[in-house]
C-alpha positions in Angstrom: 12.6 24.5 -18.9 13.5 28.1 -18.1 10.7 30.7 -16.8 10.3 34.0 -18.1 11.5 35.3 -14.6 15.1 33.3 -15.2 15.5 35.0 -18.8 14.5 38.4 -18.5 14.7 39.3 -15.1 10.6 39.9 -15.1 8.1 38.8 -12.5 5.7 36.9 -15.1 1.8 37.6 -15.2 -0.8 35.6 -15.0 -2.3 34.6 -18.3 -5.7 35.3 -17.4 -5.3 38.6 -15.2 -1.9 40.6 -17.2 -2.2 43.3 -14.4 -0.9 40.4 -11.7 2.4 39.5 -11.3 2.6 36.0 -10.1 5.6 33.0 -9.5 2.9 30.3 -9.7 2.6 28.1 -12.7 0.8 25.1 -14.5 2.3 21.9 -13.8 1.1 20.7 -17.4 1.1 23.1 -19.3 3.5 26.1 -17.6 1.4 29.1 -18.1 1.7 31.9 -14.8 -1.3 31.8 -12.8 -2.3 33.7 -10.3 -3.7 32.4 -6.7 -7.6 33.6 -8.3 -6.3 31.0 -10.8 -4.4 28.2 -9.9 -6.8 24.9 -9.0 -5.5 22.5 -6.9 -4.4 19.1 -8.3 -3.2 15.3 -7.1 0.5 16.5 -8.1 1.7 19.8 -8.7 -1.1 22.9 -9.6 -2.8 23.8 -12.8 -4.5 26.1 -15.0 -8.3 26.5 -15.2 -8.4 25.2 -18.5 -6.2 21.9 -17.7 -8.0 21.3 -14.0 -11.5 21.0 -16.4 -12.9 17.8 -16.1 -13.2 15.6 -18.9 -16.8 15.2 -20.8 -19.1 13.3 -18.4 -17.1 13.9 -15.5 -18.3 14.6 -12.4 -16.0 17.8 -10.4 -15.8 16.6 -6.4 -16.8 19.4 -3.7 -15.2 20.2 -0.7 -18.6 19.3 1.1 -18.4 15.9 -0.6 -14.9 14.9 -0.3 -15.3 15.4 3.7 -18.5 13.9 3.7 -20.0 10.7 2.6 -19.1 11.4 -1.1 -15.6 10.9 -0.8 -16.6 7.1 -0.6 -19.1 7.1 -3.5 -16.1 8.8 -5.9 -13.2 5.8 -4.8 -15.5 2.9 -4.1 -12.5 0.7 -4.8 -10.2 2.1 -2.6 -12.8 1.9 0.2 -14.0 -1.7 -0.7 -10.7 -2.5 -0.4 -10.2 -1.2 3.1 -13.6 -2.6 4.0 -11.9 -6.2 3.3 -8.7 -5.8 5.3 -10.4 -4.8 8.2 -12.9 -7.6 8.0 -10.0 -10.1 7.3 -8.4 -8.7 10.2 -11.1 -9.4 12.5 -11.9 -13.1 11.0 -7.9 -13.7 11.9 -8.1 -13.0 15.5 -11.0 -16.1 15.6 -9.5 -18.8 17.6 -10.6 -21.1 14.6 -9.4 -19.6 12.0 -5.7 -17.5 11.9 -3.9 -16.2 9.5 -2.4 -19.5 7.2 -6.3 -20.7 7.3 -7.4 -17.5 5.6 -4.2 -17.7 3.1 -0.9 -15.8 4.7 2.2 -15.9 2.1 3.9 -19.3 3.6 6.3 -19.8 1.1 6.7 -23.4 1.3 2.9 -23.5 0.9 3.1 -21.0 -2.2 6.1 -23.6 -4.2 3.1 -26.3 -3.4 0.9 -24.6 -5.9 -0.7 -22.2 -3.8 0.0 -19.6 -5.6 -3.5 -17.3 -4.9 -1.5 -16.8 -1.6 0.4 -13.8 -3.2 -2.7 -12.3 -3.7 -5.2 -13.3 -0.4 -2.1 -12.0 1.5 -2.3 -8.5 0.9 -5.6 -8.3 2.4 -4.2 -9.7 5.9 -2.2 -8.4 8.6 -0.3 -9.1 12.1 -1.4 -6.6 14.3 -3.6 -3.8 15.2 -0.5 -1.5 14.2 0.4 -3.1 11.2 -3.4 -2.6 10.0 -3.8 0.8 11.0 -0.2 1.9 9.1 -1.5 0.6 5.5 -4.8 1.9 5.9 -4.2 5.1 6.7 -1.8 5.0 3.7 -4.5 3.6 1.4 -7.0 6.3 2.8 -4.3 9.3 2.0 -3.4 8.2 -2.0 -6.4 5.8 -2.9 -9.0 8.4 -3.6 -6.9 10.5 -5.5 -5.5 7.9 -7.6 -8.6 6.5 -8.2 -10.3 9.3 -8.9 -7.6 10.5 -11.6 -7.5 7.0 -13.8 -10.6 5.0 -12.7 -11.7 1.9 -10.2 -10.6 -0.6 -13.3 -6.8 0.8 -13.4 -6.8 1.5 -9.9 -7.6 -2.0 -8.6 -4.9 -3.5 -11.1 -2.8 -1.0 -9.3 -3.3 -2.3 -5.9 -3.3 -6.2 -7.0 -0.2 -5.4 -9.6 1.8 -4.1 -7.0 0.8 -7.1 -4.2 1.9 -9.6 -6.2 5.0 -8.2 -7.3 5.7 -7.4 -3.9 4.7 -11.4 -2.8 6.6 -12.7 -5.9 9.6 -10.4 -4.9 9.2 -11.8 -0.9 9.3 -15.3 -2.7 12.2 -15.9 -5.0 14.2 -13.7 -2.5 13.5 -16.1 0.5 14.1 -19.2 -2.1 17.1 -17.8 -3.4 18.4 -17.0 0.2 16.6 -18.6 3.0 15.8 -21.8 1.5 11.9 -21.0 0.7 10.6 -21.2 4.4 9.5 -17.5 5.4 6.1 -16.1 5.8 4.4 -12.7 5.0 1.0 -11.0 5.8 0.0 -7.4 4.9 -0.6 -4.7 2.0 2.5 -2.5 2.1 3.2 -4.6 -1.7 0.0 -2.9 -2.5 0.5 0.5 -0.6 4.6 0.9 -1.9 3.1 0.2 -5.1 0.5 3.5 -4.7 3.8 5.2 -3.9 5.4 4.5 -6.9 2.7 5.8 -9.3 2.4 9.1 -7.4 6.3 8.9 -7.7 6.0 8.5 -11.6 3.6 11.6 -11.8 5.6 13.8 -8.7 8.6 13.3 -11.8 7.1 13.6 -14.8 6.1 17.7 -12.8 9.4 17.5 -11.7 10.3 21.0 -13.6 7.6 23.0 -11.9 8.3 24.3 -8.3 5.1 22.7 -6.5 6.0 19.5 -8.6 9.3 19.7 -7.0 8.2 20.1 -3.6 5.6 17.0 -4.0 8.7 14.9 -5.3 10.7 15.7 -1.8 7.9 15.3 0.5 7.0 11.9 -1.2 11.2 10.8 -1.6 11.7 11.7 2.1 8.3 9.5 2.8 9.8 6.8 0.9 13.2 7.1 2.6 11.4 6.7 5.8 9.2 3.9 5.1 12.1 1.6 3.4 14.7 2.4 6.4 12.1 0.6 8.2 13.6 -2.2 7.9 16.4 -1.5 9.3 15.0 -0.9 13.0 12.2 -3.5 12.7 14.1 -6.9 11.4 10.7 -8.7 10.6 9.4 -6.4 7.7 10.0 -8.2 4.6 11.9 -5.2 2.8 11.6 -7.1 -0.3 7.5 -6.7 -0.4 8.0 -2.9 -0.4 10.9 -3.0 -3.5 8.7 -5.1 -5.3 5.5 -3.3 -4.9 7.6 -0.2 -5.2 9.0 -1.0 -9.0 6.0 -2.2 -9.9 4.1 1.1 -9.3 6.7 3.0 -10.7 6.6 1.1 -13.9 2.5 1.0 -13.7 2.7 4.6 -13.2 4.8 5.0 -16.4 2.8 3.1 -18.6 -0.2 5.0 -17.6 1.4 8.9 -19.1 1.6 6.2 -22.1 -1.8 5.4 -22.7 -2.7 8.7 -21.9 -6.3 10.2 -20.3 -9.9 9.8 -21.1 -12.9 7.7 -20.0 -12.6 6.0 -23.6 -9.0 4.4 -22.3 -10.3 3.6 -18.8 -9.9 0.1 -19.3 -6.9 0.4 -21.3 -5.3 1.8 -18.2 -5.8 -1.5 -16.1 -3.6 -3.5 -18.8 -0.2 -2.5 -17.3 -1.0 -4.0 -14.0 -2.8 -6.8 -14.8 0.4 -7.5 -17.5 2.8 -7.1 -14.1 0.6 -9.7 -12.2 0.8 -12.1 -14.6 4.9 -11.8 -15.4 5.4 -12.2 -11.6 2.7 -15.2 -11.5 4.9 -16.9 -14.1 7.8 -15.8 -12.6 6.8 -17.7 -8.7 5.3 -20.5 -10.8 8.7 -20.8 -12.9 11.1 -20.6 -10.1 9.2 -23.7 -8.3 
């Protein structure tokens, strides 16, 4: 898509103010705005009349977001921390450990364990390891959650730890005979990466969507050349939870916005837990 600038030569004008030139524009709907004008948004920058909330929505202040508020908007994404860091501190009990509360042991998992793919994600090996996906979840779970709902959001999360424990699996069967082990929620966190991902392209044609998409490909570039330097990260949990919040991502511009489609949005992930359940179960 072309902008009046590239065509005639013309600074454009905001749509609002015709006396102010401006180089800003909507990500959704590509009208010039000017800096009076432009609101702030998860990906890209929009309009005052496509940043309006939805009927019954409630807007989040600046006050709020820094304050206690911030966990009263995303109460999933903050439950969800709440139980990794509690699971963390139950594993470091001398009784207890890490298979006890329900690690990814493959072998285990081809048993009939299969509720390992999901308990898992909630666990991890160090203080490090912890602090890495949390941080992460803190960063993108509020925003996501906010934008489609704590139904759609959770599937999210879940969607994208099982593929990225299904993906661990039939990779270590296929290759390493079924013996490996996995802990941790980088499934869950690659899989919040892919649907900002999905939304960073669908903006891709407007300049702040642009800059979102680098920022967030050189993130991901980082983060899977992990690997690479630490042997023990199972590479195939990020992929997996990576695809599947690509593809989750996807499905959501499908079903499109609205409270009335709130549930409607949590289909695609629970429809990608349950192929990679079957799939696990299948190749047992």
């Amino acid at each position: 898509m072309e902008t009046p600038s590239a065509t005639t030569g013309t600074i454009p004008t905001c749509y609002r103010h015709p006396d102010r030139e401006t180089r800003l524009s909507c990500s959704t709907c590509g009208r010039p705005v000017c800096v009076d004008c432009v609101r702030s948004a998860p990906v890209g920058q929009k309009c005052p009349e496509c940043a309006r909330p939805e009927p019954g929505a409630r807007v989040i202040t600046a006050h709020e977001a820094v304050g206690g508020g911030l966990r009263q908007t995303a109460p999933v994404t903050f439950a969800l921390i709440a139980l990794c860091v509690t699971a963390f501190v139950l594993s470091r009990l001398p009784q207890l450990g890490l298979e006890a509360l329900g690690a990814q042991v493959n072998p285990l998992v081809a048993g009939g364990e299969w509720w390992r793919l999901v308990t898992a994600a909630f666990l991890h090996g160090g203080l490090l390891h912890l602090g890495f996906n949390m941080y992460a979840l803190y960063l993108f779970g509020p925003g996501i959650e906010r934008q489609v709902g704590g139904p759609a959001f959770l599937s999210l999360y879940l969607g994208s730890a099982i593929a990225g424990g299904a993906a661990f699996f039939l990779y270590d069967v296929a290759t390493a005979g079924g013996l490996g082990a996995a802990v941790g929620a980088s499934g869950a966190i690659f899989g919040l990466f892919g649907a900002t991902l999905a939304a960073a392209w669908r903006h891709r044609r407007s300049s702040a969507g642009q800059a979102g998409l680098r920022q967030l490909l050189t993130l991901l570039g980082i983060n899977l050349a992990l690997p690479l330097l630490v042997p023990s990260i199972a590479w195939q949990a990020h992929v997996g939870g990576l695809v599947a919040g690509v593809l989750i991502g996807a499905a959501w511009a499908a079903v499109g916005a609205g409270r009335s489609r709130a549930l409607l949005r949590a289909a695609p992930g629970a429809a990608i837990a349950a192929a990679c359940l079957a799939s696990v179960v299948l190749a047992v």
